[in-house]
C-alpha positions, 0 to 999 in steps of 0.5 A, spaced: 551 260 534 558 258 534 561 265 536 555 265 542 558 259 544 564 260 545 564 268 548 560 264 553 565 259 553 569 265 555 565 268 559 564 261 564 572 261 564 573 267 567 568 267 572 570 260 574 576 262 574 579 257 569 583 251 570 585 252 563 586 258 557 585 255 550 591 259 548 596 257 553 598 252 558 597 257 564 591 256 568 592 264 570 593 269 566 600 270 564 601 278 563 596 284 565 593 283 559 592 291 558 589 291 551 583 287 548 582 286 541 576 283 536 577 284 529 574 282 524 577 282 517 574 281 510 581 279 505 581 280 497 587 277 495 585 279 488 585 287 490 591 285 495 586 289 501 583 289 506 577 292 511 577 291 517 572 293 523 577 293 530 574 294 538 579 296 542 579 295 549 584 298 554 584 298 560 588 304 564 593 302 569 599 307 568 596 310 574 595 317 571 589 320 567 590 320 559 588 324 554 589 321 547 591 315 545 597 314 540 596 308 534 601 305 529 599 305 523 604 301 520 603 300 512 602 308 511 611 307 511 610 304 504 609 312 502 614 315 497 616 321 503 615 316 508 620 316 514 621 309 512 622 311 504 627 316 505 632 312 510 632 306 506 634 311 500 639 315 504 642 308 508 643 304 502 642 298 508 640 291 506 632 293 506 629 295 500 630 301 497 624 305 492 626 311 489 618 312 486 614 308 490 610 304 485 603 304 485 604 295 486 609 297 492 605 303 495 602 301 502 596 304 506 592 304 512 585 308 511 582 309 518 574 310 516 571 312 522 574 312 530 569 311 536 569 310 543 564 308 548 563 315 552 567 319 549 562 319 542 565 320 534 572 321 534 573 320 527 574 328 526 579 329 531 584 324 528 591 327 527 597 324 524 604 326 529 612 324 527 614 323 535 621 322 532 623 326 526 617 332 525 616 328 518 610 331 516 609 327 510 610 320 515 602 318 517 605 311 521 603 314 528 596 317 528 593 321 535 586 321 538 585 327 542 579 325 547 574 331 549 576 327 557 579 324 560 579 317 562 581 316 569 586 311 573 582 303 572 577 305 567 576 302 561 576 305 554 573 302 547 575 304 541 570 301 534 575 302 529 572 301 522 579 301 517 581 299 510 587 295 508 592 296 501 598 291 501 604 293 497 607 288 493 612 285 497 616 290 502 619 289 508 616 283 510 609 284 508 604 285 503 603 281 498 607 276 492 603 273 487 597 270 490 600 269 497 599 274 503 602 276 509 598 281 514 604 283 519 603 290 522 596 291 518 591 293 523 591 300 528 595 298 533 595 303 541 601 305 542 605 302 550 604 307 555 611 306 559 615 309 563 610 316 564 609 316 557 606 314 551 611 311 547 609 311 539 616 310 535 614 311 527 616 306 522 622 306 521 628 303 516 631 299 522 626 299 527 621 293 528 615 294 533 613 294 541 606 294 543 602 291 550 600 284 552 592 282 552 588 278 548 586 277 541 579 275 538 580 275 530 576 272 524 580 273 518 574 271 511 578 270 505 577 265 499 575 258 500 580 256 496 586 259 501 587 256 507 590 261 512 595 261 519 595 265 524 597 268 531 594 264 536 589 258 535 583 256 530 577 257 534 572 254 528 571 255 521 564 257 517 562 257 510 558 261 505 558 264 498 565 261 495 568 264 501 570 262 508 572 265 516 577 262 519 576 265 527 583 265 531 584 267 539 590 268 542 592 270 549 598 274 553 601 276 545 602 283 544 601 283 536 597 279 531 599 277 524 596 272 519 598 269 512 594 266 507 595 263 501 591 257 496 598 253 495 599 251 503 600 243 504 599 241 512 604 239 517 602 238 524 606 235 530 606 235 538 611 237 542 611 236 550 613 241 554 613 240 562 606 245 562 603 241 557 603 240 549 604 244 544 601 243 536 606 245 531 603 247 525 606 247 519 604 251 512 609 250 507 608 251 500 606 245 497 612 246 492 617 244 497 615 238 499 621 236 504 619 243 507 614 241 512 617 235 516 624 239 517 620 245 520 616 241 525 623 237 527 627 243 527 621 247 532 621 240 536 629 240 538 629 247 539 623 247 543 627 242 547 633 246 549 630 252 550 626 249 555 631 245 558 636 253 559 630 258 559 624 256 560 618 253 557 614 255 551 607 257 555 602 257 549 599 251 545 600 253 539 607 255 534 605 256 527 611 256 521 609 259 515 613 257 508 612 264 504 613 265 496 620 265 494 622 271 492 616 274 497 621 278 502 618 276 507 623 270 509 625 270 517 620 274 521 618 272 528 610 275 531 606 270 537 606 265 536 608 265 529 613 265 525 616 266 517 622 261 514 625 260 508 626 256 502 627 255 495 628 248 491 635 249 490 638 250 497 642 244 499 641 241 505 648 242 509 647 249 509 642 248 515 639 254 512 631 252 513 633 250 521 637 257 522 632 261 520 626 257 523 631 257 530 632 265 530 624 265 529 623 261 535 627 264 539 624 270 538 619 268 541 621 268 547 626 275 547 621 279 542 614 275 544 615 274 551 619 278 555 616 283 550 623 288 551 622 295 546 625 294 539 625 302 538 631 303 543 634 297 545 633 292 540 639 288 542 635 286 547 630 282 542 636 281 537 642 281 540 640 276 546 637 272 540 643 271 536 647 269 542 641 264 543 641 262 537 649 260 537 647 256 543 642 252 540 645 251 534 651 249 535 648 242 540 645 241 535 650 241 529 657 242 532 660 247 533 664 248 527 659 246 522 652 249 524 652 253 518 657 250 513 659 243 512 662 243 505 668 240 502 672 245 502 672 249 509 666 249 516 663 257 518 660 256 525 655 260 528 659 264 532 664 264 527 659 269 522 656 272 528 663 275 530 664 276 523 659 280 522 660 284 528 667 285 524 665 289 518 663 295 524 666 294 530 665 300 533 661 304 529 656 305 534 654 303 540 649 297 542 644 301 546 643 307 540 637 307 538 635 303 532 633 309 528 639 312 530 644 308 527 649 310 522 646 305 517 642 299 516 650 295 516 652 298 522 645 297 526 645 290 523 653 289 525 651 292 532 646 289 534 645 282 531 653 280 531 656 284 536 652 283 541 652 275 540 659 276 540 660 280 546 655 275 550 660 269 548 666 272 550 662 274 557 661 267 557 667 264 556 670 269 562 665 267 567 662 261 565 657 258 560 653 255 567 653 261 570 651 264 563 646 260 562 643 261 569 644 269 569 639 268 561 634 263 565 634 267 571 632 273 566 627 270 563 624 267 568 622 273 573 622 279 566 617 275 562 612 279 559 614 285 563 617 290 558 624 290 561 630 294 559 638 293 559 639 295 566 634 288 569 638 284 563 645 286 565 643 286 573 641 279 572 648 276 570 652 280 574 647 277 580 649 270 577 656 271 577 657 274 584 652 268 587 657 263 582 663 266 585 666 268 577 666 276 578 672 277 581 676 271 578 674 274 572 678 277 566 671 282 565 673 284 572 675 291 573 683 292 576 686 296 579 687 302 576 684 301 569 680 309 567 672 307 569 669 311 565 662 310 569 656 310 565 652 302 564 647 300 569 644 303 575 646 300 581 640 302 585 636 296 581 638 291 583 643 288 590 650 288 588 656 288 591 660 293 593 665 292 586 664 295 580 663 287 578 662 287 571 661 293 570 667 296 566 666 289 561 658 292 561 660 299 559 666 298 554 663 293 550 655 295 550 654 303 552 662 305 547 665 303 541 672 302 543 675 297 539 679 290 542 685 288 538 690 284 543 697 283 538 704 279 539 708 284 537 715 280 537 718 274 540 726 274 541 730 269 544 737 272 546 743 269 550 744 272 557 751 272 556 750 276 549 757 279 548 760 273 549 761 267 543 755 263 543 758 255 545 757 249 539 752 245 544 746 250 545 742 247 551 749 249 556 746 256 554 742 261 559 737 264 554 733 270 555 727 270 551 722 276 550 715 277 548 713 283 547 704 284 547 700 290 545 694 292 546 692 296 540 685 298 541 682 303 547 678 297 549 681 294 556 680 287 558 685 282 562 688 277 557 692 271 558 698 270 554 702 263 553 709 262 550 711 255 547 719 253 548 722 248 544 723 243 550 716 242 549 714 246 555 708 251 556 708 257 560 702 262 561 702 269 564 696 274 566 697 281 563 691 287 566 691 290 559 691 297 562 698 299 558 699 299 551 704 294 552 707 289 555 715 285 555 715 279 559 722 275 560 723 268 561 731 266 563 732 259 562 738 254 561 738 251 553 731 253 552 729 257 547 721 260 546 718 258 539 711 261 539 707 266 543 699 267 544 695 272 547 688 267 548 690 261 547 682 259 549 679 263 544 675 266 549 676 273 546 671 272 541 670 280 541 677 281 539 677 284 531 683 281 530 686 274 531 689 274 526 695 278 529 694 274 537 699 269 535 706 269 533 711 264 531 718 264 531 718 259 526 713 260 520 706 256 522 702 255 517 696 255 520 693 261 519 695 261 512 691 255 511 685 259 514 685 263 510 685 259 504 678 255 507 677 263 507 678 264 499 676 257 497 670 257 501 667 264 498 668 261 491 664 255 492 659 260 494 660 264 487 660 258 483 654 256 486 650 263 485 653 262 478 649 255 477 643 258 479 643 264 475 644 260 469 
């Protein structure tokens, strides 16, 4: 009776054209909503399996007549010669490796039968295919062949009937004791995009990419588990020591659930300016403070991305507090989220607000503008880090959004940059995230150097036009699959209408080598300059290293050959600064030289030579300091430590570098603690 009603419900809404979704704040349809799933899941915590009946609606608008359709079957990764396995072995990265693949970490996903309205059985005509790297032993991507062919604007419905085994916990999935975690559980269409089908493999670098639609799942599990989920509850039923938990969700591309019988609730409301939003919390019921500090982080950080993006459209996030030692800390899904926790973490290492705010913010760069993570994941990852950054130091401070220990404070940009340091140019940022040289450099690149590129962006042309350019972004490519081009587009139209292009170090001078390459101009109006382009090229689509240096400070009398006076201030000085450009990376930079009367004087240099001698003749004045981005805007420089130079010894770096050292054994004293 309840399912009638609400199908009726749902039927009434659409023909009245409804004033309201129950899943979201829109009164109209947010994406094209080209898939339509109903899944009903039968969930053994005890054999960690599932079984599943799906029936997939797709609704053909690629314009062309299609002939099969690809699924991703994800947990077929967790196969001992799965593509995943054999690149986690060989990459030695930070995911998990397995040699063997025991038996409690092998995952699987068995298609029983496959239907389709019109098109009769097709359960015999599944094959598995490997797009990607020709794995015959890699059944992540199975094809279904159809006997004719489903024509432009018609509708296609699959009925799938599928069987689930978890692995131990493994890349964010599976499950740890009795908690559980369904990421990518479920056959899942491929995205028809761009003229083709595009049906990635599983990967040990890649995450996912499907199309928007709406979900009616019903997940039945023990009547002692309690379970979150993508979308919002529709209703509950009992019966047989075991209960159905129904769950609807609009204008989303996946869906994921969790289930454990250890949840305790926390609930909270969060008002944005298209209606109110329900925080739900699920956190396990041994980190009693967990709930309350995830629901007050998720509210702040709701607060500043609607004040610089744009408003969160659903009525419903989810924050699920996984099993310690799960592996499956820190994932984003629609709606929602995974954090993290133990017992021991201390508070003002802010790692539970960290990992909840990149988690939400996912929802917007992963969730709703939807771009694909196979071939552009720093589109997702890169702009989320940059986020991140920004949201993170409001709320913190912008030295102490990580660490605000005794010894030393680590910023968000400061481990961002960081991270991009141990890899600097290894690969480029729009490598495809299989195609990396390994899991450090995929994670250096895409994460690090892209939050880092994006902030140095930032301090050149301003952090209003900036976030003007990211809002804009947002705004006009949400859920609409967009690629680096639109991205870029964006802040180069910010920058032009803000007048920050051609006063900007990111500007091409004259005579810099433009190599060419990066966006497509025909995309978008641009002016007649390359704009940002020659900054686009360098530091998203090369590898080339920035590294500016002061090479020398020298300080001479002009009349050198004669003897130097007793009263040194009746003396006309040459001073010298010397600055090298020490990477092939090319961008405009600012040096100051310092003097002992106490002035300061800044001199531009267009960076395209390999070095550069600035004099300064004065009377009784001597140069004491020289520095190359004395406003630390070049955050992407690998360096720093070489931008300054003094003439006199200055302690300053050296008391950096020991906050460094003594902040790392704070930390290895406190690992130490806790193995003990």
């Amino acid at each position: 009776m309840r399912k009638t009603l609400f199908l009726a419900l749902l039927s009434l809404a659409t023909a009245l054209g409804a004033q309201t979704s129950i899943a979201t704040n829109s009164s109209t349809p947010l994406s094209e909503r080209v898939v339509q799933y109903t899944i009903d899941a039968q969930i053994d915590p005890v054999k960690h399996t599932v079984d599943g009946s799906e029936t997939l609606a797709y609704r053909n608008l690629t314009g062309q007549r299609l002939t099969s359709f690809p699924f991703h079957l994800y947990l077929n990764a967790f196969q001992p010669q799965s593509t995943f396995a054999r690149e986690t072995a060989e990459s030695g990265g930070f995911r998990e490796v397995e040699r063997e693949y025991p038996e409690h970490r092998r995952g699987e996903i068995r298609i029983a039968s496959i239907t389709a309205d019109g098109f009769g059985d097709l359960t015999s005509a599944q094959r598995f295919a490997a797009p990607d790297d020709d794995n015959a032993a890699d059944h992540t991507v199975m094809e279904i062949p159809l006997p004719h062919p489903l024509e432009p604007g018609e509708t296609i419905t699959f009925h799938i009937a599928f069987h689930d085994k978890f692995p131990e916990s493994i890349a964010r999935n599976g499950y740890k004791r009795d908690f559980m975690m369904g990421g990518q559980w479920f056959p899942k269409i491929g995205v028809f995009w761009h003229g083709a089908w595009n049906c990635h493999q599983y990967h040990a670098t890649t995450e996912f990419f499907s199309d928007f639609g709406a979900y009616n799942v019903k997940l039945t599990l023990p009547e002692n588990y309690t379970a979150g989920a993508t979308g919002v509850s529709t209703g509950i039923t009992h019966g047989g020591g075991r209960k159905t938990m129904s769950f609807y969700a609009e204008d989303v591309h996946d869906f994921a659930w969790a289930a454990s019988p250890h949840f305790t609730e926390t609930t909270e409301t969060y008002l944005s300016a298209m209606g109110p939003v329900h925080i739900r919390v699920l956190a396990l019921k041994s980190h009693p403070q967990a709930g309350p500090r995830y629901a007050a982080i998720l509210r702040q950080t709701m607060a500043k991305f609607e004040q610089w993006y744009g408003p969160y459209p659903y009525k419903q996030i989810t924050v699920i507090d996984p099993e310690p030692g799960s592996a499956m800390e820190g994932m984003e899904y629609p709606t929602l989220i995974t954090g993290g926790t133990d017992w021991w973490e201390p508070v003002w290492l802010h790692l539970l607000e960290i990992t909840a705010e990149h988690e939400f913010g996912h929802q917007y760069w992963y969730g709703m503008v939807a771009t694909n993570e196979f071939e552009e994941a720093w589109l997702d990852e890169g702009i989320n880090s940059y986020t991140e950054v920004k949201v993170i130091e409001s709320l913190f401070g912008k030295d102490k959004g990580f660490l605000g220990g005794t010894y030393a404070s680590a910023g968000e940009r400061d481990l961002q940059r960081y991270e991009y340091t141990l890899v600097p140019d290894y690969d480029p940022m729009t490598r495809f995230a299989y195609k990396f040289r390994d899991e450090r450099s995929y994670g250096g690149v895409t994460y690090g150097k892209t939050a880092t590129a994006l902030l140095t962006l930032e301090g050149m042309i301003g952090e209003d036009t900036m976030c003007e350019a990211v809002h804009q972004y947002f705004t006009k490519y949400r859920f609409k699959h967009p690629t680096a081009d639109d991205f870029l587009l964006e802040i180069e139209k910010a920058a032009i209408a803000n007048n920050r292009v051609s006063n900007s170090p990111a500007y091409l001078t004259a005579g810099a080598p433009f190599k060419g390459g990066g966006i497509d101009a025909s995309k978008g109006p641009v002016d007649s300059s390359p704009a940002l382009r020659f900054y686009f090229h360098q530091a998203i689509y090369d590898t080339a290293i920035l590294d500016y240096a002061v090479d020398s400070v020298t300080t001479q009398p002009v009349e050198w050959w004669k003897p130097e006076p007793e009263d040194p201030k009746k003396t006309d000085y040459l001073n010298t600064v010397v600055v090298h450009r020490k990477g092939d990376f090319i961008l405009p930079v600012t040096v100051e030289v310092a003097f002992d009367d106490g002035t300061r004087t800044r001199v531009w240099w267009n960076g395209t030579d390999r070095w550069q001698r600035f004099t300064f003749q004065k009377h009784g004045v001597k140069v004491i300091s020289a520095e190359v981005d004395p406003d630390h805007i070049v955050l992407l420089d690998k360096d720093r430590f070489n931008n300054s130079y003094q003439v006199t010894p200055h302690g300053t770096a050296a008391r950096k570098l020991t906050a460094i050292i003594l902040f790392l054994e704070q930390c290895l004293s406190q690992v130490a603690t806790w193995i003990v």
